[in-house]
N, C-alpha and C positions, 0 to 999 in steps of 0.2 A: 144768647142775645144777638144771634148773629141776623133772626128776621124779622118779627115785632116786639111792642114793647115786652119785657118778659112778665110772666104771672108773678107774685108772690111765693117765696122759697118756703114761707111757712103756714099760709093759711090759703093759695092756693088762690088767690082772688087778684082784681087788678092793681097796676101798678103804675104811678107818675113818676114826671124826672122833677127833683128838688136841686136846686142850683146855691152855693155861700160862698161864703170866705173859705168854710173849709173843705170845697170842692162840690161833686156834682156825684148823685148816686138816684136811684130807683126804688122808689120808696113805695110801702102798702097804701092804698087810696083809703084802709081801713088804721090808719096813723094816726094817733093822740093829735089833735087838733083838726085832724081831717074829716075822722068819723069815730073812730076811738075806738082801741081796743087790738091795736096788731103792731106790733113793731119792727114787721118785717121789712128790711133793707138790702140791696145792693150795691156795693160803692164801687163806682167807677174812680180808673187810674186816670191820671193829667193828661195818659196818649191816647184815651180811649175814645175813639170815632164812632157817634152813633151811623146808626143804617141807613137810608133814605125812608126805609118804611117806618122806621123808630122818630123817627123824627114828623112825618106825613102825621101820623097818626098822635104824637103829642100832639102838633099845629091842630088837630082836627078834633080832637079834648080840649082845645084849649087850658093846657094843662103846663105849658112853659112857663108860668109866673102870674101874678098880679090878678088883678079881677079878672076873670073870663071876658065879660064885656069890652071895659077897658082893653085887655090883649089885643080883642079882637080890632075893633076900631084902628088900633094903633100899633099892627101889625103889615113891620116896612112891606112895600110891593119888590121881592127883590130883584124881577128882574128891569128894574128902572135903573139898578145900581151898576150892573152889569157893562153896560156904554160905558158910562164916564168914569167906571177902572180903567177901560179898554183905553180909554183917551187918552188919560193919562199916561200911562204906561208908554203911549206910541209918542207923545209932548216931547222927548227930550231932557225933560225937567229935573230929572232923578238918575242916579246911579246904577249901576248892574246890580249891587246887594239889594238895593230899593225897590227896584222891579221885579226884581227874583220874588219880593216880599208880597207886593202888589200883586203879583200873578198869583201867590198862594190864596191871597184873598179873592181873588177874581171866582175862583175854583171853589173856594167855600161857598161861595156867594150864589152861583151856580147851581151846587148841590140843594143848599137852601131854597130855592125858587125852582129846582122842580120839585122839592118835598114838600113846597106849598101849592105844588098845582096840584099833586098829588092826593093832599088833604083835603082837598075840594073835591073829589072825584073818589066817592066810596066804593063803588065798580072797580076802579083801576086800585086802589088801594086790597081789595080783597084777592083781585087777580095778583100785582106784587107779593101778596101773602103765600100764596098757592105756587108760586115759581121760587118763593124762598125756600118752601119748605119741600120744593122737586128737588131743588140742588142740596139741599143737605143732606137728603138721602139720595143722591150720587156720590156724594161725598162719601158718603156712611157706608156703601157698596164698591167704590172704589179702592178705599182703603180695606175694606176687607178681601179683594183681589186683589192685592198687591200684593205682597213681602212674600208672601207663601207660595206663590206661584210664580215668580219673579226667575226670568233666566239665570242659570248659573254656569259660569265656565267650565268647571270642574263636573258639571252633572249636565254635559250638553245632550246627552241623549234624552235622559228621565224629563229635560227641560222642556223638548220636543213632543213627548210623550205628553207631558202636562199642559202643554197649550192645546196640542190635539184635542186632550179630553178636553179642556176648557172650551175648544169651539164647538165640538157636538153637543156640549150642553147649551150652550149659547144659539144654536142653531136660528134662530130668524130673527133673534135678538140684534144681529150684526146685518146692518143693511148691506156690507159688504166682508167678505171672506177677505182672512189674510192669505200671502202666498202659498203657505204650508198645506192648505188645503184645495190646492189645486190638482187636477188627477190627471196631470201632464206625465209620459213617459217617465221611467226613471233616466233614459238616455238624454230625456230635451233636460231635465233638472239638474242632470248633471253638467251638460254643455254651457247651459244658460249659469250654473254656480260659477264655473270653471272660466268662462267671459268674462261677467261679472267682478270676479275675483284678478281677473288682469289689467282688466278696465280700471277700477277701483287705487289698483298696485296693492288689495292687501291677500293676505290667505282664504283661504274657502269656509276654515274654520271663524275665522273673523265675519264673513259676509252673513255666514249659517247665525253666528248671536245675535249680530245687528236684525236681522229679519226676526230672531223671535223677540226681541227686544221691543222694535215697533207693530208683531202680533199683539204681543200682551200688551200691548199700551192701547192698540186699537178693540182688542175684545174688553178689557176692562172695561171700557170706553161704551162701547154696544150693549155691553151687560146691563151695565149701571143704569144706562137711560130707562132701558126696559124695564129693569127692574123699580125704577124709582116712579114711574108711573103706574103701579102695582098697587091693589092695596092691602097686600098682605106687609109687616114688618121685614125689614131688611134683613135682621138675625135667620127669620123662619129660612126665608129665601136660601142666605147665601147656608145654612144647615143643611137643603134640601141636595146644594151641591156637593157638599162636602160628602154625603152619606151616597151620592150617585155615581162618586170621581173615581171609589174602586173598580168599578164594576165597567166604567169606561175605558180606563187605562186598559184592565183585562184584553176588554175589546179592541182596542186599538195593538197589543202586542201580540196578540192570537191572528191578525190580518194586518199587518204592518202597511199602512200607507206610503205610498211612492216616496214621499217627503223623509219617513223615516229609515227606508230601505237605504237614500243617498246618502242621511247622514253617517247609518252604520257602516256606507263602505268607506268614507272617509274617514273616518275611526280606524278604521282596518289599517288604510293606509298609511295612516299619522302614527301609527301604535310602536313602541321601539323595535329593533328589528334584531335586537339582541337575547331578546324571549326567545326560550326554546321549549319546545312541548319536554313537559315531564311527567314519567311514569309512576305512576302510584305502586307501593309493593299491596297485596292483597295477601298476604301470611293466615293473618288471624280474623276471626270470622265473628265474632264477639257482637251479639245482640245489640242494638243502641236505644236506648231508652229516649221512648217520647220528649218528653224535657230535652232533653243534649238535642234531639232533631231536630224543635222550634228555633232553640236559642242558635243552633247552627245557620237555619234558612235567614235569621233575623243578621246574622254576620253580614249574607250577601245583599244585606236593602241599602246599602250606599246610604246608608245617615238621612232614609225617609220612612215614610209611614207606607210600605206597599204592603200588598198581601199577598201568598207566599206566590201563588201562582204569577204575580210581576215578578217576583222576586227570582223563580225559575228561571222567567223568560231570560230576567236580566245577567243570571248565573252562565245561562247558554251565550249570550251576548261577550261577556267578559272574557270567555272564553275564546269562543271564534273572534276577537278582534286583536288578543296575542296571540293566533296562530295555534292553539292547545287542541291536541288532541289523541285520543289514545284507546288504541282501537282494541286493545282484547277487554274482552268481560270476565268478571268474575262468577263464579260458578252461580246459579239459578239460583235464589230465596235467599244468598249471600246477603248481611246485615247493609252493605254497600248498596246494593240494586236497591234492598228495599228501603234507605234511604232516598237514594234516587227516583221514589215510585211515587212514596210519598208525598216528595216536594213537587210531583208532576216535572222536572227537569228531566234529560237526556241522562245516560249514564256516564256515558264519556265525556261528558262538559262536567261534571260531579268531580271525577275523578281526576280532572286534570284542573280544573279553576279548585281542587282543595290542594293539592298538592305543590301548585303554584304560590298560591293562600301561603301555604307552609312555611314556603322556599323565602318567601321574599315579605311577608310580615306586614300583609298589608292593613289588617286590622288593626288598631291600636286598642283599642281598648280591651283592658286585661280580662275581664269575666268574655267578653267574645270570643280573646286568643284562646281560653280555657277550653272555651266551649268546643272550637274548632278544633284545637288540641288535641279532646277526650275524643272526637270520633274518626279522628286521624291514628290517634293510637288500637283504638279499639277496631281498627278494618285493617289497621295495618298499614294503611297510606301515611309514608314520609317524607318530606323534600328529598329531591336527589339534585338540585343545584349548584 
């Protein structure tokens, strides 16, 4: 009900506002006494505010009460009332609750005489239609780019990554790029963070969310527009992205953008400096079955939906940013490499982000520790922490 009047919920046809004693509700035009034969209703609550076009478009049925005629005739001009609120109000005459009150009716009264200009003007009334129903599907697209894509402290990398993807998809949708996708030096990005952040007095980490914070508020923002002047459904759309957003992130961690390069080295830098690289034993050489491999690659998705090849990139990330690394290999077709092969990762980011994994129990959830467990034991690799 947010832009005209609504249809009927049960036969699907139109619908008047009925006003009594025991309130105000939206009734079928096809109602026992109306036309007969529908008893479809909607009741409006005491706080409930019609629309300006809900209202245009009763005035313009002539459907607020009484004979149609009669209505019409004797339908106040409101904005003649509009002054001598205004007078009043500035007289003197009355108190600050009183005027407080005055002013709320000034403002109804208002409302009301443009929804009567409006009612006279079926041009303008169809155009208010067409811009109600642009913003609802902003609405409908904004809220489906939110929460999911929404920076997070704890996942400032992945966060980086997911706006990236979100603006190549957005591509001309944003009449203007956010900062992140600028292809300024990693030297000027860092300078310009590293100002910025003294400027400000706060961390680099701090300045790095606030900017994807007001990315994602501005790409949401681009999206939505474009898309809501579309005339495909909002659902189809934002599906279209969801089913594209693997295939970008890929892309974006296979050629890291300058923007992402800066945040990984501050990662680096931020990272505790009490990690120490640990050696994996390779003893036993013990096959590992597919299963154990997935559920292992799915350990390293940081509590998102990536596929495994992010999942690598981001195995090697976790890695180099505590410092891990561990240069001898285990012998050729070892069950390890070919883990390692597998998930497309590095072998020494394998063997040192599992044995890390081990030492310091960063998984919590018990069928993952299991998982990482089983092919910890079966290669052999065990914390030495």
């Amino acid at each position: 009900m947010k832009d005209g009047i609504p249809t009927c919920p049960d036969c699907g046809g139109p619908m008047h506002l009925e006003s009594s004693a025991y309130g105000r509700a939206w009734e079928c035009d096809r109602r026992v006494g109306v036309g007969g034969g529908c008893e479809g209703a909607i009741q409006l609550r005491e706080d409930d505010e019609l629309t300006e076009l809900q209202i245009a478009e009763a005035i313009a049925r002539r459907t607020l009460g009484g004979d149609s005629s009669a209505h019409r005739q004797g339908q106040p001009e409101y904005h003649h009332v509009i002054g001598p609120l205004e007078e009043i109000a500035r007289s003197g005459y009355l108190s600050g609750p009183q005027r407080r009150v005055l002013e709320e009716a000034r403002v109804i009264v208002k409302r009301l005489a443009s929804a009567a200009a409006l009612a006279k003007d079926q041009a303008r009334r169809q155009e208010k239609a067409r811009e109600a129903a642009v913003e609802g599907r902003c609405r409908q697209a904004m809220g489906l780019l939110g929460p999911s894509l929404a920076p997070d402290t704890t996942r400032l990398e992945a966060s980086v990554v997911d706006l990236l993807a979100l603006a190549r998809f957005g591509g001309d949708a944003c009449s203007t790029g956010p900062d992140i996708l600028a292809n300024d030096s990693i030297e000027a990005l860092e300078n310009l963070l590293s100002s910025r952040a003294a400027g400000e007095q706060r961390t680099a980490a701090d300045v790095i969310f606030a900017d994807l914070l007001s990315a994602h508020q501005g790409l949401r923002e681009g999206i939505s527009r474009d898309w809501s002047a579309r005339s495909e459904p909002i659902e189809d759309l934002h599906a279209r992205f969801i089913a594209t957003l693997p295939r970008l992130r890929e892309a974006i961690l296979s050629s890291p953008p300058p923007y992402l390069q800066v945040v990984r080295r501050l990662l680096a830098e931020i990272a505790p400096d009490n990690v120490v690289p640990l050696a994996p034993r390779l003893s036993s050489m013990t096959p590992i079955p597919n299963q154990t491999r997935r559920r292992v690659i799915s350990a390293f998705r940081f509590h998102s939906q990536r596929s495994p090849a992010e999942s690598a990139a981001l195995l090697t990330s976790f890695a180099v940013k505590r410092g891990l690394s561990d240069p001898r290999r285990p012998p050729p077709g070892s069950a390890l490499e070919q883990w390692a092969t597998a998930a497309k990762a590095p072998l020494w980011a394998v063997q040192a982000a599992a044995s890390w994994l081990d030492a310091h129990a960063t998984v919590t959830d018990p069928e993952e520790q299991a998982a990482v467990a089983a092919v910890l034991e079966q290669t052999g690799g065990g914390g030495e922490g």
